[in-house]
C-alpha positions as CSV (number, residue, x, y, z in Angstrom):
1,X,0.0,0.0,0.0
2,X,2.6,2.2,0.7
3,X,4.6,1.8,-2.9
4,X,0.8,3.1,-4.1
5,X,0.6,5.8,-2.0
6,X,4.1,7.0,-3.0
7,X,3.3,6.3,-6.8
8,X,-0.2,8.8,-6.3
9,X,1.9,11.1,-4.0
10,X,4.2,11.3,-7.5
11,X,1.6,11.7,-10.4
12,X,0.9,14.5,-7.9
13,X,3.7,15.8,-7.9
14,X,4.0,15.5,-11.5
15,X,0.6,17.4,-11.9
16,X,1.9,20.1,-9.9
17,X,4.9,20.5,-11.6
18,X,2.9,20.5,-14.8
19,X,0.9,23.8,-13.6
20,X,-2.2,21.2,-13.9
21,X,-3.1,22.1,-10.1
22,X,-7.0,20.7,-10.0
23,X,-5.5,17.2,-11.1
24,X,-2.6,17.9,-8.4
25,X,-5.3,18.5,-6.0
26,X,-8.1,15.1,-6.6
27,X,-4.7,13.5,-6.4
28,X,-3.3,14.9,-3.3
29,X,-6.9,14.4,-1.4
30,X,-6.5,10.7,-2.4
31,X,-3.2,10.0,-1.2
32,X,-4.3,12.0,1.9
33,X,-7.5,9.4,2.2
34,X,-5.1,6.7,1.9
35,X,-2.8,8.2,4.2
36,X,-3.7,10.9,6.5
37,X,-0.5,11.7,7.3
38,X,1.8,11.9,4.3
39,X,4.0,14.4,5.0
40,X,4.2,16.2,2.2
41,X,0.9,15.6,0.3
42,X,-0.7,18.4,2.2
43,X,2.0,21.1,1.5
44,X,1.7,20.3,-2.2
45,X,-2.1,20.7,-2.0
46,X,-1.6,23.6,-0.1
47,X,0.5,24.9,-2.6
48,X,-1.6,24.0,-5.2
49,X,-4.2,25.8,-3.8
50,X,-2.4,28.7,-3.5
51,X,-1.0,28.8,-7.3
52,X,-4.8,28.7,-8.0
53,X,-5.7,31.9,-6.0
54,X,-7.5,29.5,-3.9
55,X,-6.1,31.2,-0.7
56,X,-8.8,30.2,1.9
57,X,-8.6,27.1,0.9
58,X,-4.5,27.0,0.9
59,X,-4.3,29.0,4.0
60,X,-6.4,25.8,5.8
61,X,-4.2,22.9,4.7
62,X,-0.9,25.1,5.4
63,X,-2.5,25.0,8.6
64,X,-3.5,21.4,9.4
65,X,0.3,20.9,8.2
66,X,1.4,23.1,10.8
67,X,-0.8,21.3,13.3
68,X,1.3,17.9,12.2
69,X,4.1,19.0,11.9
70,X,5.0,23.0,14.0
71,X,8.6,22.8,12.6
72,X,7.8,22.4,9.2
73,X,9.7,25.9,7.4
74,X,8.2,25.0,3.9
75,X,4.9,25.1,5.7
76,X,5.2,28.3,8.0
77,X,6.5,30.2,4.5
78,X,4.0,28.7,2.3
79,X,1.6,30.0,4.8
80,X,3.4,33.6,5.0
81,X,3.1,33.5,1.2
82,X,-0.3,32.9,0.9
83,X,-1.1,35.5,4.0
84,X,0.6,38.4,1.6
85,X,-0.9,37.2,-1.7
86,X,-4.1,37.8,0.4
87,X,-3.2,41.4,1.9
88,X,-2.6,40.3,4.9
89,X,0.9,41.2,5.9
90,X,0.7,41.2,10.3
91,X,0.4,37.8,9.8
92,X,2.7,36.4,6.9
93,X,5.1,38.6,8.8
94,X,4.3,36.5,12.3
95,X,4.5,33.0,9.6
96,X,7.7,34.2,8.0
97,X,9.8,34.7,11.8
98,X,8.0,31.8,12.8
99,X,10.3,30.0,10.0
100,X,12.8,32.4,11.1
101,X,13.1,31.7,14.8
102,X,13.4,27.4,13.6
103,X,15.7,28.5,11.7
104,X,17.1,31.6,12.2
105,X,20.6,31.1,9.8
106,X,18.5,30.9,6.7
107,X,19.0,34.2,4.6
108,X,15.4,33.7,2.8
109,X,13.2,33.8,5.7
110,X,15.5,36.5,7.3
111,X,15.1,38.4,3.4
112,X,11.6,38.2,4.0
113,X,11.2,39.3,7.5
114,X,13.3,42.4,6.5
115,X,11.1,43.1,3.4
116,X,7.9,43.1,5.4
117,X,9.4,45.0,8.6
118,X,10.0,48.1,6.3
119,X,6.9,48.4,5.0
């Protein structure tokens, strides 16, 4: 079962890379019904989400993949992302030193801190 689940979380992935994000998503939710806790199947939903202007929708799986997983970077800057894209800067700044304070060496989420601290 687990070779499948891999194999799905792939054509996702594939999908994804493909810009093809509502065949990303049907197959993201299936590998999540298979297994609820694939690491990364709800970032890339998430994500694709996000690429879709879905941002409601994004900002909830970033979310439940912060509630898995509270050290997940991707995650915490996915979410920061999506927060901006939707106006809402208070709290992609909060997301983006989140990432920051896990891990504070990485010039990116430091980059983006800065950006949104001189606004």
């Amino acid at each position: 079962m687990d070779n499948d689940v891999e194999e799905l979380f792939d054509q996702g992935i594939e999908k994804f890379n493909a810009d093809a994000y509502d065949e990303a998503i049907t197959i993201f939710k299936k590998v999540l019904e298979m297994n609820p806790d694939h690491p990364d199947a709800l970032y890339y939903r998430a994500l694709s989400w996000s690429n879709k202007g879905d941002y409601n929708q994004a900002i909830s799986d970033f979310t439940k993949a912060l509630e898995k997983d509270p050290f997940d970077t991707d995650s915490w800057i996915g979410r920061g992302e999506t927060w901006q894209s939707k106006g809402k800067s208070k709290r992609a700044l909060a997301d983006f030193k989140k990432a920051l304070s896990i891990d504070p060496d990485n010039p990116d989420y430091q980059k983006l801190v800065d950006d949104l601290e001189e606004k």
